[in-house]
C-alpha positions as CSV (number, residue, x, y, z in Angstrom):
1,X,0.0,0.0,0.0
2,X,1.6,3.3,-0.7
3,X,1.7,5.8,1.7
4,X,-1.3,8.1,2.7
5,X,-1.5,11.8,4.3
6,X,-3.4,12.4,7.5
7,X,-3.6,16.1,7.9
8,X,-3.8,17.4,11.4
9,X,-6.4,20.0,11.9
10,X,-4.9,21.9,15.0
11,X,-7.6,24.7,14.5
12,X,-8.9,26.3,16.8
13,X,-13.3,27.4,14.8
14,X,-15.1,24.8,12.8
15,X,-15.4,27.5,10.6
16,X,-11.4,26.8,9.9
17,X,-11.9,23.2,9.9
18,X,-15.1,23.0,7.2
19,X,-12.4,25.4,5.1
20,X,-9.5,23.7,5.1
21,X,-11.8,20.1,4.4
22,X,-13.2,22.2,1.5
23,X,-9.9,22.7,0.1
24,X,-8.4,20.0,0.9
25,X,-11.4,17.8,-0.7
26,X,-10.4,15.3,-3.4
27,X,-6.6,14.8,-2.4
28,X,-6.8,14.5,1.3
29,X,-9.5,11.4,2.9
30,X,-7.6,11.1,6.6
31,X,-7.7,13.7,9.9
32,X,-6.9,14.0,12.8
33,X,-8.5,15.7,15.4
34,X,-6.5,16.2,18.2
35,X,-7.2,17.7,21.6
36,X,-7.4,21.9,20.7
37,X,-10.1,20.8,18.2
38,X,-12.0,18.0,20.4
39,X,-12.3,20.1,23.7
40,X,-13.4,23.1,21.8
41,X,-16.1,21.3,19.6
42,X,-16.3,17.5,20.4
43,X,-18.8,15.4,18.3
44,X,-19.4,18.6,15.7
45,X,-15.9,18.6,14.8
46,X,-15.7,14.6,13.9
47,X,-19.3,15.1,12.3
48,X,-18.0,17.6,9.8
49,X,-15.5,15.3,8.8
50,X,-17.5,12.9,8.0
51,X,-19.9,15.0,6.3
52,X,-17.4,15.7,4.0
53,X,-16.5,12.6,3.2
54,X,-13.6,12.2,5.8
55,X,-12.2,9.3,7.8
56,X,-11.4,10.2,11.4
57,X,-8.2,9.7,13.5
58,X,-9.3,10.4,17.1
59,X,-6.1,11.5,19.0
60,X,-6.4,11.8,22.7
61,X,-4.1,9.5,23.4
62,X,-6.1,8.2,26.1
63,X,-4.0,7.1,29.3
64,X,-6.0,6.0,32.2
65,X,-7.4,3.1,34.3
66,X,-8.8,0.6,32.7
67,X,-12.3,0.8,32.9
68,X,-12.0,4.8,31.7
69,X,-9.9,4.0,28.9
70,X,-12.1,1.1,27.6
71,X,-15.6,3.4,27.9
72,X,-14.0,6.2,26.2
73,X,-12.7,3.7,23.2
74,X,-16.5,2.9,23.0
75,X,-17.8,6.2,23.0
76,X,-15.1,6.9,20.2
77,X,-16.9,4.0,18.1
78,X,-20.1,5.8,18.5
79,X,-19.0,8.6,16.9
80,X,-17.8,6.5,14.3
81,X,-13.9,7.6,13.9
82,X,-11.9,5.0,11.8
83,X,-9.1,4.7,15.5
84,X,-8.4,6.6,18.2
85,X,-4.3,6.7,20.1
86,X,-3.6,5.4,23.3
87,X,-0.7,6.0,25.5
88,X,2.1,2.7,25.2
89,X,2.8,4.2,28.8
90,X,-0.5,3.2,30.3
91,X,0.4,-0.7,30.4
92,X,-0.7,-4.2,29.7
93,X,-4.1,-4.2,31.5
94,X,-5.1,-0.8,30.1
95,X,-4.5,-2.1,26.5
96,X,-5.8,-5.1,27.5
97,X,-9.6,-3.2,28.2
98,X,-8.9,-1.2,25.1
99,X,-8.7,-4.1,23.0
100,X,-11.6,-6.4,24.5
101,X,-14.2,-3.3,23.3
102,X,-16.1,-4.8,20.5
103,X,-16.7,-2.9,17.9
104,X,-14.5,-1.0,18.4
105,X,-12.0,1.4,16.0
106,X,-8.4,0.8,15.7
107,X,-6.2,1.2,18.4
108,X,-3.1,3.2,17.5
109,X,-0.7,2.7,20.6
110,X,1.5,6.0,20.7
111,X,5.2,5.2,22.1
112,X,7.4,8.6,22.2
113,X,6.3,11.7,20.9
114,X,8.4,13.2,18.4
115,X,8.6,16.0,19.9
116,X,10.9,14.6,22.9
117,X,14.6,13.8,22.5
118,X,16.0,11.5,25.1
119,X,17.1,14.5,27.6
120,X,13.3,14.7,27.7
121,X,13.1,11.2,28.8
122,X,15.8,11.6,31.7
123,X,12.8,12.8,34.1
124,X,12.0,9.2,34.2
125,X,15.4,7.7,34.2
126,X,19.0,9.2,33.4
127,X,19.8,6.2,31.4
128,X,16.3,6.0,29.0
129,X,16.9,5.8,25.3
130,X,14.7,7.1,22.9
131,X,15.1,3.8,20.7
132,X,15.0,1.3,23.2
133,X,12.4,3.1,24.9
134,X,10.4,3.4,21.3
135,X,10.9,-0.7,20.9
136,X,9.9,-2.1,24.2
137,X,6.5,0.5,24.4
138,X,5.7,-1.2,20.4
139,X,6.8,-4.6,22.1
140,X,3.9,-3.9,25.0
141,X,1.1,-2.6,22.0
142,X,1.5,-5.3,19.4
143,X,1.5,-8.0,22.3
144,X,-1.8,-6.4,23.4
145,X,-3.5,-5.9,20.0
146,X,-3.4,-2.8,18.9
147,X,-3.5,-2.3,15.5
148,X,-1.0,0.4,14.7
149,X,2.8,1.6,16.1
150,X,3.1,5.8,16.3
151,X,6.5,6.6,16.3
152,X,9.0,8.7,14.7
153,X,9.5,8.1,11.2
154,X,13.5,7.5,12.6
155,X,12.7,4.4,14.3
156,X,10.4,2.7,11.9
157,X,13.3,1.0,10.2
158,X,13.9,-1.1,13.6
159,X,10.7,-1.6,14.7
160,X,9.4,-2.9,11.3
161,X,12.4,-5.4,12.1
162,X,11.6,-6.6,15.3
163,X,7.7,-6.1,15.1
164,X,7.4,-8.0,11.4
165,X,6.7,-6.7,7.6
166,X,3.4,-6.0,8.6
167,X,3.3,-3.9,11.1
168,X,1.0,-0.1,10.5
169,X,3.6,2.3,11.6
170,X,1.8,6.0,11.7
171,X,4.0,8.7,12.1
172,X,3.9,12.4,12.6
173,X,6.9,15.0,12.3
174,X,6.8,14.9,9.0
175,X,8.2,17.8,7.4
176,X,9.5,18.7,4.0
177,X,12.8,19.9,3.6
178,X,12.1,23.5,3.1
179,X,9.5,23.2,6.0
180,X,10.2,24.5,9.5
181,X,10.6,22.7,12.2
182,X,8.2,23.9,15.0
183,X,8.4,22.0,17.9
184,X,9.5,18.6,16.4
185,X,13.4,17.3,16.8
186,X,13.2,13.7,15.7
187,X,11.9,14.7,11.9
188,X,11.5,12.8,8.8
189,X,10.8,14.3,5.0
190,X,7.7,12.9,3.1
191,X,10.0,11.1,0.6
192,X,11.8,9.0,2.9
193,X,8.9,8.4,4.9
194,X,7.1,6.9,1.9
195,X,10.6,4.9,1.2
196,X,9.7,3.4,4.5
197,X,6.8,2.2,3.9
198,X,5.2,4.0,6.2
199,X,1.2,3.6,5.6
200,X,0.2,7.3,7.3
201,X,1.9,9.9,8.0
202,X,0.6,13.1,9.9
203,X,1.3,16.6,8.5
204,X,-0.3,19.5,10.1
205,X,1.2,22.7,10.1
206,X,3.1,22.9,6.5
207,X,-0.1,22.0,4.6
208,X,-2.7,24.3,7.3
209,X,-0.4,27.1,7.8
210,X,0.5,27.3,3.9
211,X,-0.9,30.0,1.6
212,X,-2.1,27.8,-0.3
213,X,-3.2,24.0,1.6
214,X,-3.9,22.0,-1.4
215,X,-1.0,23.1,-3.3
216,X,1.1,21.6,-0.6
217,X,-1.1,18.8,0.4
218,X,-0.1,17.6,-4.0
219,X,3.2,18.6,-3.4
220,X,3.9,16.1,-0.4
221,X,1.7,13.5,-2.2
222,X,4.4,14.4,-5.7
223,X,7.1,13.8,-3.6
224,X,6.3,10.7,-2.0
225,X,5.3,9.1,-5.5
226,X,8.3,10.4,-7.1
227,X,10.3,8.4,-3.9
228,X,8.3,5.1,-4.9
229,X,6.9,5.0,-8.1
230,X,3.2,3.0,-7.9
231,X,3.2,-0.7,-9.9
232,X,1.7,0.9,-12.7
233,X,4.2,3.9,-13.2
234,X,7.5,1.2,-13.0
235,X,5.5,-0.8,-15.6
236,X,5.5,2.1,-17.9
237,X,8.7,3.0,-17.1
238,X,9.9,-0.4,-17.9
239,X,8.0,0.1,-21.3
């Protein structure tokens, strides 16, 4: 599967959401809808979405007991997202309760945000590694069923190797080359993301904040199909 876009729509009015879907409609089918959007508008903001066609990515990243984390992962499937993120950090038994919901959407287990570095992580621990960290949390999530690894796109390459071939990785800090950082340090560009194999990857800011969103939402799509030609385009090329 080649890799697909999930555009972050850290907006603050539903009024910026329902314009960036409209121009984004056509080239862009994933969101997320994070916690600024969620606690401002809850169920209107996901409704919106799907009015417009949309699939939902529910991040929360919901870290709690048990019993709370498994009633809000049905409450999510009433609202009908396609997954919501859980916290890696909340343990077996939590993931355990998230996974027994059924139905239930996909369970995307979050293990270090990409906007730490491991002096972030030294809080917990002075010797903590990012990596080994990242690999023993993805360890914890696909032992307990979720369905998809978030990580940086830096330590896919590993994980894919100690998780198996087909493991969903889902990864933000994304950023194109001539893109600013913002608050992300462990970064990856679109086109070696899609190299990856990497089946989503979340871009926010450098599509939302652009003058014009759907001329960057094409030009990360571009780039990642110019990284890894589809089937059809290496047939013609062979040709």
């Amino acid at each position: 599967m080649s890799t697909e876009i999930i555009v972050a729509l850290d907006v603050d009015t539903l009024k910026e959401e329902e314009a960036l879907l409209e121009k984004l409609h056509g080239t862009i089918t994933h969101y997320k809808i994070g916690l600024r959007l969620f606690t401002a508008h809850g169920r209107k903001a996901v409704e919106l979405v799907q009015k417009k066609g949309g699939q939902v990515f529910l991040d929360l990243k919901f870290h709690d007991i048990p019993e709370t984390v498994s009633q809000a992962v049905r409450q999510a499937h009433r609202l009908g997202v396609l997954s919501v993120s859980v916290h890696l950090w909340g343990g077996v038994e939590m993931l355990k309760a998230a996974a027994e919901v059924s139905p239930r959407p996909k369970l995307w287990g979050v293990t270090v945000l990409t906007s730490m570095a491991e002096e972030d992580l030294r809080f917990i621990h002075p010797d903590l590694k990012v990596a080994e960290t990242a690999a023993k949390l993805a360890k914890t999530g696909q032992a307990n069923h979720v369905d998809g690894i978030i990580c940086s796109a830096q330590e896919v390459a590993e994980l894919r190797g100690l998780l198996g071939a087909a493991t969903t990785f889902i990864t933000p800090g994304i950023r194109p080359a001539d893109s600013a950082k913002d608050d992300q340090r462990r970064i990856v560009t679109p086109a070696d993301a899609a190299k990856l194999g990497i089946r989503y990857i979340v871009v926010g800011r450098p599509i939302t904040k652009a003058a014009d969103p759907l001329k960057a939402a094409q030009a990360i799509v571009g780039e990642m199909r110019h990284a890894v030609p589809s089937s059809v385009e290496k047939e013609k090329a062979r040709r």
